[in-house]
C-alpha positions as CSV (number, residue, x, y, z in Angstrom):
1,X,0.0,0.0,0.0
2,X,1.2,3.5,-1.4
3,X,-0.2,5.3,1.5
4,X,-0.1,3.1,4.7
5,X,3.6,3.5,5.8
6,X,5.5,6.6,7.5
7,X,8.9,7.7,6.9
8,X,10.7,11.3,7.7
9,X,13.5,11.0,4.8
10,X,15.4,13.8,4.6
11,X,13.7,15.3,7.5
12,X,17.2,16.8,8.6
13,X,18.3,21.0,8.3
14,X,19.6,22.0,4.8
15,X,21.5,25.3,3.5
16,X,18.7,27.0,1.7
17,X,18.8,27.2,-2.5
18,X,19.7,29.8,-3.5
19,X,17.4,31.6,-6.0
20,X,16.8,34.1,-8.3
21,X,13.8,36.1,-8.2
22,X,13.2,39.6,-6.3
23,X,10.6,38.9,-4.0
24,X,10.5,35.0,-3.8
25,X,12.0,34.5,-1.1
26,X,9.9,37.2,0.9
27,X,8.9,35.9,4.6
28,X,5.7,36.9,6.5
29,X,6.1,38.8,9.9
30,X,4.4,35.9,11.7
31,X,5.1,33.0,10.0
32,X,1.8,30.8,8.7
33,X,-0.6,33.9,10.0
34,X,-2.9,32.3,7.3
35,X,-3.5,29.7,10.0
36,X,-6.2,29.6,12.1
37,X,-5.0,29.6,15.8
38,X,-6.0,26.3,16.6
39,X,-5.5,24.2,13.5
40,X,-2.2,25.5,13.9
41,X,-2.2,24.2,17.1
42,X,-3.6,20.5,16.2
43,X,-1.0,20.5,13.4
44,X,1.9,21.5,16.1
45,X,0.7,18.6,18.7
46,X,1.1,15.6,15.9
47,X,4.8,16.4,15.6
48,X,5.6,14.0,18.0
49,X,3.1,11.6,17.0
50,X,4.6,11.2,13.6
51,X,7.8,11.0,15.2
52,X,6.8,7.9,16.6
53,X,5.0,6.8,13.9
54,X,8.0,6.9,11.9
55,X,10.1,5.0,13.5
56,X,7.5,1.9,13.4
57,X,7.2,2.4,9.9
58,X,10.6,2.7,9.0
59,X,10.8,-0.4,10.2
60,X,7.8,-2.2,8.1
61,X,9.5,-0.7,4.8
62,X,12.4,-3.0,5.9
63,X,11.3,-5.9,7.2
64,X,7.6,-6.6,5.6
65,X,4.1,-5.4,6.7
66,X,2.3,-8.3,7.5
67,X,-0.5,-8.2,9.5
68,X,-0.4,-3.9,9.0
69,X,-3.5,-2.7,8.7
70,X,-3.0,1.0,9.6
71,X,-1.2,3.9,11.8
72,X,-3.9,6.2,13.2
73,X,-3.6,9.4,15.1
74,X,-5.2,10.4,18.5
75,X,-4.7,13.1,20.2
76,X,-2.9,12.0,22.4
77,X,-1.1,8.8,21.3
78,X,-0.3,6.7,18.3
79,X,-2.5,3.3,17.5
80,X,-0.7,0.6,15.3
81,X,-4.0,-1.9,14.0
82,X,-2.2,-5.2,13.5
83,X,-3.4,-8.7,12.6
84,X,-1.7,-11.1,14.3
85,X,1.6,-11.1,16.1
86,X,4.2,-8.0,16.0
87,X,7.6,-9.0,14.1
88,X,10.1,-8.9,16.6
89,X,11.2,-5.8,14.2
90,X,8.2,-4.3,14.7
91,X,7.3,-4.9,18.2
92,X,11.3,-3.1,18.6
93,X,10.1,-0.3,17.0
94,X,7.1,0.1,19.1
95,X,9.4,0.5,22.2
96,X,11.6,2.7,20.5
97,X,8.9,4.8,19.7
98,X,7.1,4.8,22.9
99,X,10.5,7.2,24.1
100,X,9.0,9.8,22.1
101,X,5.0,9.4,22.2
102,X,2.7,6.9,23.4
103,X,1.7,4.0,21.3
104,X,-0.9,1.9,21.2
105,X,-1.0,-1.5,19.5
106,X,-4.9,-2.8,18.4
107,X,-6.0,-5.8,17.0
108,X,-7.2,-5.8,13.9
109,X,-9.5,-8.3,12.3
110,X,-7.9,-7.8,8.8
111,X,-4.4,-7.0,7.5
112,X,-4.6,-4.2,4.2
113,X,-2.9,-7.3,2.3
114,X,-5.8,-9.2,3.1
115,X,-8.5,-6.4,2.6
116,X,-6.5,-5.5,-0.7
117,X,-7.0,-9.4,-2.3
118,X,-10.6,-9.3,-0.9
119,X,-11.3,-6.2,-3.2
120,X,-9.9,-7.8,-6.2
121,X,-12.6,-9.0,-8.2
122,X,-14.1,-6.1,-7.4
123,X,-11.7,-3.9,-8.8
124,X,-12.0,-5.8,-12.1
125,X,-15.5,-5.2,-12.5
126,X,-15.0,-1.5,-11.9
127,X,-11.8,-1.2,-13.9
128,X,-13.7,-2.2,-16.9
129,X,-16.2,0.4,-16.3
130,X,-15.9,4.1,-15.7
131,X,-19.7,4.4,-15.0
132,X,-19.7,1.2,-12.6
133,X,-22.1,2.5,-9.9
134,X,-19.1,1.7,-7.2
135,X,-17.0,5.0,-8.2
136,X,-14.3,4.3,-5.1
137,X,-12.8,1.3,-3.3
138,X,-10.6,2.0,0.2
139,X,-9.6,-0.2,3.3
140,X,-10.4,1.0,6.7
141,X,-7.2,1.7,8.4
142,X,-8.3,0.4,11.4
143,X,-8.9,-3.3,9.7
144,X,-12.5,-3.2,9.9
145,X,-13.3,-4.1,5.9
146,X,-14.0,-2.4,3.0
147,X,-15.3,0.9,2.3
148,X,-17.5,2.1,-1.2
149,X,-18.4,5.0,-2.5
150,X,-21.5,5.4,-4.3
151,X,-24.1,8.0,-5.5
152,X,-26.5,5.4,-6.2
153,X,-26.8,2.8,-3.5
154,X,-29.9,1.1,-4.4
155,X,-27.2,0.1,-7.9
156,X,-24.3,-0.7,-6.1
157,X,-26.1,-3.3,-3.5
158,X,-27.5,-4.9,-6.7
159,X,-24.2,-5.0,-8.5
160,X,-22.3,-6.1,-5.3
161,X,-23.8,-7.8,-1.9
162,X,-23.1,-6.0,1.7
163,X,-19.5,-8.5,1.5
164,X,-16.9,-8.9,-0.6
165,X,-15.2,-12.4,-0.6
166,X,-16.5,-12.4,3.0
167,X,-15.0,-8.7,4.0
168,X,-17.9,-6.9,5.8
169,X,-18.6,-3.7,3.0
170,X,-19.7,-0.6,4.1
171,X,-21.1,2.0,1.7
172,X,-20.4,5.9,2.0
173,X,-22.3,8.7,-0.2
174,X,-20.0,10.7,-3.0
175,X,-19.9,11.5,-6.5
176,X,-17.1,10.6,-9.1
177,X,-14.7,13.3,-8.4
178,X,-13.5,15.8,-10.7
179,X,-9.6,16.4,-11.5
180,X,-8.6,20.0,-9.9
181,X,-4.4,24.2,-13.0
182,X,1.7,32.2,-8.9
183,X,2.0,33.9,-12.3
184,X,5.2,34.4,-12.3
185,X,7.7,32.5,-11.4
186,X,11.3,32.3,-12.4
187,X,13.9,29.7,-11.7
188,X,14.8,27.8,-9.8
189,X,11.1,27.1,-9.8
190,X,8.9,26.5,-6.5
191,X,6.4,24.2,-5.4
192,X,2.7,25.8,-5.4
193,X,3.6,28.2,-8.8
194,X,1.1,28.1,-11.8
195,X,2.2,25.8,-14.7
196,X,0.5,26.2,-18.3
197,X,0.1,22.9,-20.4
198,X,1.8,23.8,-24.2
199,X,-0.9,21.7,-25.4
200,X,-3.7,23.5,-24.3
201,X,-2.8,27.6,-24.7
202,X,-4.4,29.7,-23.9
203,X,-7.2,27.8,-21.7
204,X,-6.8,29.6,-18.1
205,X,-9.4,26.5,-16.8
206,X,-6.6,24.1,-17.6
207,X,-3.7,25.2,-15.5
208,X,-2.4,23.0,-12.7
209,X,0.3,24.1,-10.3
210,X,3.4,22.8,-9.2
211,X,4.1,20.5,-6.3
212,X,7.7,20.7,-5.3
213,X,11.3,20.6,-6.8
214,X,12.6,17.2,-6.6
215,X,16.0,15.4,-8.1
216,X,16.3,11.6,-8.2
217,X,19.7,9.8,-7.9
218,X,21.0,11.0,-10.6
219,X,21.3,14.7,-9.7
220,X,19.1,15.5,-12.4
221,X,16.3,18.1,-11.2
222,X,12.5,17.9,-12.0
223,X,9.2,19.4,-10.5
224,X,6.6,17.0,-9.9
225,X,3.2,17.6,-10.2
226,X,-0.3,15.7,-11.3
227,X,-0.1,13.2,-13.3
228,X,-3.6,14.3,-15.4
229,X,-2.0,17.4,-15.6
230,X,-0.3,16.7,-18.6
231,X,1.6,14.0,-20.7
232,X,5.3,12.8,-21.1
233,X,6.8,14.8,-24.0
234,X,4.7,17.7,-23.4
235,X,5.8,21.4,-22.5
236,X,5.4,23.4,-19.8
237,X,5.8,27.7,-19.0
238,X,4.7,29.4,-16.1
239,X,2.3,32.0,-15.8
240,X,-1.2,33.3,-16.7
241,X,-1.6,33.3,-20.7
242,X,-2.5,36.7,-20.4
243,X,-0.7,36.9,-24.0
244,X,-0.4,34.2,-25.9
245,X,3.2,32.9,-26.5
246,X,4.5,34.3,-22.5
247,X,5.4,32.9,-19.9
248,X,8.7,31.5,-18.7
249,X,9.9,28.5,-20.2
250,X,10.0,25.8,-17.7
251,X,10.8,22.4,-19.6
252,X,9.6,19.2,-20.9
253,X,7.4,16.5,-19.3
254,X,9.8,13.0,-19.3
255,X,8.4,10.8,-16.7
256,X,4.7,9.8,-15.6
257,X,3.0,7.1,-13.4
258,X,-1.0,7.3,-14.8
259,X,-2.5,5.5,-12.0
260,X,-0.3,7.0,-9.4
261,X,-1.2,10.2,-11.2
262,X,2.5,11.8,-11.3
263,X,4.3,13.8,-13.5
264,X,7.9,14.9,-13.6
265,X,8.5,18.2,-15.5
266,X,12.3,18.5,-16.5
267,X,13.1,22.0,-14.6
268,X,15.2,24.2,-12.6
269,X,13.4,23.9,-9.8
270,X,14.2,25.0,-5.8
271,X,13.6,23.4,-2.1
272,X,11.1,26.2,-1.2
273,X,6.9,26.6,-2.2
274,X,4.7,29.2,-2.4
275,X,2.2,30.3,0.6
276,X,-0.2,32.6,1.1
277,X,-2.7,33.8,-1.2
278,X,-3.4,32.9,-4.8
279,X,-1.0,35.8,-5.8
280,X,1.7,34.0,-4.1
281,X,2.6,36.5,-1.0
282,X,5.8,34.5,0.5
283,X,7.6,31.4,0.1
284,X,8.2,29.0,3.4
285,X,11.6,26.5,2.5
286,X,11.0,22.9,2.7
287,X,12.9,20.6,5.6
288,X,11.9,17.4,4.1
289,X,9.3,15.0,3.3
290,X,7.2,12.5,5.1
291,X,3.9,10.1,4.6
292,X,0.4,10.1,5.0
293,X,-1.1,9.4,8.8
294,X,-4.8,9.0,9.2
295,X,-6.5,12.1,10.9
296,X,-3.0,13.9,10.4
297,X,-3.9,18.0,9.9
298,X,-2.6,19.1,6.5
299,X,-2.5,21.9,4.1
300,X,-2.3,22.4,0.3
301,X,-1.0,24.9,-1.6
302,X,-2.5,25.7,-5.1
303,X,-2.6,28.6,-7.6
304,X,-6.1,28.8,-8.3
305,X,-6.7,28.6,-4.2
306,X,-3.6,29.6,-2.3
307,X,-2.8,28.0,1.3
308,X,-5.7,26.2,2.6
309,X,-5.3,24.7,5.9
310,X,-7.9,23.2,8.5
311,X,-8.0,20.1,6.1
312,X,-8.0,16.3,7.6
313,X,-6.5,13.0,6.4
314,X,-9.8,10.7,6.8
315,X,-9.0,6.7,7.8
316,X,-10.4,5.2,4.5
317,X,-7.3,6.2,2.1
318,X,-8.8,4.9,-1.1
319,X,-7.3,1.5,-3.1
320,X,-9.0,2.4,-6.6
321,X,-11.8,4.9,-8.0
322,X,-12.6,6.7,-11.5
323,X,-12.1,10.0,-12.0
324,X,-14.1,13.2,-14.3
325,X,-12.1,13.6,-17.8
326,X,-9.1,15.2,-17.3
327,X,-8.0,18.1,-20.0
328,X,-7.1,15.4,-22.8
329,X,-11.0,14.3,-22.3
330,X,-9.4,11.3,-20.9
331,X,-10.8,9.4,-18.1
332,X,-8.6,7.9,-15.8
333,X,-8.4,4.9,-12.8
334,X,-6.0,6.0,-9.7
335,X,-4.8,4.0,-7.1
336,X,-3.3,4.5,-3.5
337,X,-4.7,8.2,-3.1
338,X,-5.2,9.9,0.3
339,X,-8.6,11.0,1.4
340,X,-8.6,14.4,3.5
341,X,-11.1,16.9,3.8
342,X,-11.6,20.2,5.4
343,X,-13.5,20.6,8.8
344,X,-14.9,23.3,8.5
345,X,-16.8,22.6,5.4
346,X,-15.3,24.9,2.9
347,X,-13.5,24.0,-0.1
348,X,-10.4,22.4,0.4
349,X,-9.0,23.3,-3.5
350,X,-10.7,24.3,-6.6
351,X,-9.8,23.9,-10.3
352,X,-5.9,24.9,-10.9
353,X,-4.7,23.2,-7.9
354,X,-3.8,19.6,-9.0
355,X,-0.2,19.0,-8.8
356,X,-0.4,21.4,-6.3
357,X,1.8,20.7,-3.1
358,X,0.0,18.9,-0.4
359,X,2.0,20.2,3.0
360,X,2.4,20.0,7.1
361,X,4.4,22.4,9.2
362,X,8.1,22.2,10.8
363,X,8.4,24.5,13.3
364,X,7.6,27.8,12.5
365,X,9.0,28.6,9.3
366,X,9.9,25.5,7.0
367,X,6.9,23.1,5.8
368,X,7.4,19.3,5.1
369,X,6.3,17.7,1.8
370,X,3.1,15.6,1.9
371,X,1.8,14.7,-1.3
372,X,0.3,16.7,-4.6
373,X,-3.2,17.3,-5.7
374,X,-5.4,15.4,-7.3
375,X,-8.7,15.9,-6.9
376,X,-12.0,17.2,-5.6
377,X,-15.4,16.3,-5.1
378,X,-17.9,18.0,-3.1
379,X,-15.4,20.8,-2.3
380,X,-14.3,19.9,1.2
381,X,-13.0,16.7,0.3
382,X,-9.9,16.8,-1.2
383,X,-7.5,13.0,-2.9
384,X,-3.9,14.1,-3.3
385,X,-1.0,11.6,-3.2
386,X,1.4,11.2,-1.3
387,X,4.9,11.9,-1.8
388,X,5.9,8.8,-0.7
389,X,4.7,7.2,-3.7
390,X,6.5,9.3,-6.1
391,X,10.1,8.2,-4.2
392,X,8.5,4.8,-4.9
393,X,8.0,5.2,-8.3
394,X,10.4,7.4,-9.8
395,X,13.4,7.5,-6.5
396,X,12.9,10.6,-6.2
397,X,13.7,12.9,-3.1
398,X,12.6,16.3,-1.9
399,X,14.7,19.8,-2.4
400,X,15.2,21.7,0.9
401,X,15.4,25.2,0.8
């Protein structure tokens, strides 16, 4: 599972990039003011809590995850669901971790491998069908069964019973969601800019932004972003399209996971991403990267939206589901995406943000890389995936700035 591990890579102090670009590296008086006192808050007191949970899942990457079915946040502590018995790598971990925050270990009546080869079939049927009335297929986190999403439950109870291969199902209400395009950026390019698809100019609805400056093993240096964004071979400028033909050239697509939905753009690109408003006020430097936690407080960073905070990892992160047409008219199947929405109702992102950088906080002035946008659906809810996933599939690692 893409989603269902933890790891702080990279999570160490940096010398910051240095870039070109009057005011991009501008700072706010009081860093993140954007932030509502206590999200900010919520998002401080799960510092710890990741801590721990990275250790544990550090040690999963290397030595298998078995019965894992999930890491969950409290409030106060850190719950592990496992079927079965810890690995003695594991159940080390736990102690290790229980130095920094407390940890809980629950049973769990199903591992994610075992929820993952219950859905199966399932996802056959629904891969074969972009209007198969089950639009979504996750795992609980907690190892309780499988979750569906549906608009129409009267259809999906007659195309599949209340179980699956024996899994207990339970169905939730949603729609198919829709894929969700500053100004002027120079290089070395940041995370959270607006990027214009050659193949589309001119079309303002079809912009995506940036998620953050990567560089794989190599050395060589890319900025990755949504994978329906755009296609491998394709060409990408920043800015608005206010005139046709301007913008700064940024480079060529080379490298794309579909199902994943990631895109690396070949570019000069920098360790820092743009905050505040849609205009792009400041830039905060990136420490690092990390994974996806259930109920972990996040933020994203887009160009059609600007910051948006006060959003929340759910506990279902979802296996499969179909998304809208994306600007090719193409409709595409993504897998392993995290499910987070914001809490107090309002829209989480808005068309323009996909690729966008998904984010959580480091201390007061430095933000850690999370994931890019994918997509939206009723406006609070918000699929983005994580970065992990992209060091998966293309061995790639965050810039710091």
């Amino acid at each position: 599972m893409a989603v269902l591990s933890v790891s702080l890579a990279g999570m160490v102090p940096a010398a910051a990039d240095q870039a070109s670009g009057g005011d991009k590296d501008a700072v706010e008086a009081v860093p993140f003011s954007h932030i509502p006192a206590d999200i900010r808050q919520k998002m401080q007191d799960q510092v710890p809590l990741k801590a721990a949970a990275s250790k544990i899942s550090w040690a999963m990457e290397k030595n298998g995850h078995g019965g894992f079915a999930g890491i969950v946040l409290q409030p106060h502590s850190v719950e592990l669901w496992w079927k079965g018995t810890l690995p003695a790598a594991v159940s080390k971990a736990v102690v290790q971790a229980r130095g920094t925050a407390s940890v809980e270990v629950r049973p769990a009546r199903y591992s994610q491998t075992e929820l993952k080869a219950a859905a199966a079939k399932l996802i056959a049927e629904m891969k074969k069908d972009p209007k198969y009335p089950i639009s979504q297929v996750a795992g609980s986190l907690r190892g309780e069964g499988l979750v569906l999403t549906t608009k129409d439950k009267p259809k999906a109870l007659a195309a599949q019973a209340k179980t699956v291969s024996g899994v207990p199902v339970r169905y939730v209400e949603g729609d198919v969601p829709g894929v969700a395009g500053r100004n002027d950026d120079s290089p070395r390019y940041y995370g959270g800019g607006a990027i214009l698809n050659d193949d589309i100019k001119g079309d303002i609805k079809y912009r995506c932004t940036a998620g953050w400056g990567v560089t794989d093993g190599s050395g060589r240096s890319y900025l990755l972003t949504a994978g329906h964004c755009g296609r491998v071979g394709g060409g990408w400028h920043n800015g608005a399209w206010t005139t046709d033909g301007t913008g700064l050239w940024i480079g060529w697509a080379s490298r794309e996971n579909t199902e994943h939905d990631l895109l690396l753009i070949d570019a000069d690109s920098g360790g820092r991403i743009w905050d505040g408003s849609w205009r792009g006020d400041f830039a905060k430097g990136v420490i690092g990267w990390d994974w996806a936690y259930a109920n972990e407080w996040v933020c994203q960073s887009g160009s059609s939206s600007g910051a948006v905070c006060g959003i929340q990892n759910t506990d279902n992160f979802t296996y499969v589901g179909w998304f809208k047409p994306d600007a090719y008219g193409r409709t595409e199947w993504y897998t392993d995406l995290v499910v987070a929405r914001r809490a107090d109702g309002g829209p989480a992102a808005h068309l323009g943000d996909s690729g966008g950088p998904v984010f959580s906080l480091s201390g007061n002035l430095d933000v850690v890389a999370k994931g890019t946008v994918t997509g939206i659906d009723d406006g609070s809810t918000m699929y983005y995936q994580d970065f992990g996933t992209a060091w998966r599939d293309f061995g790639i690692t965050v810039k710091l700035g």
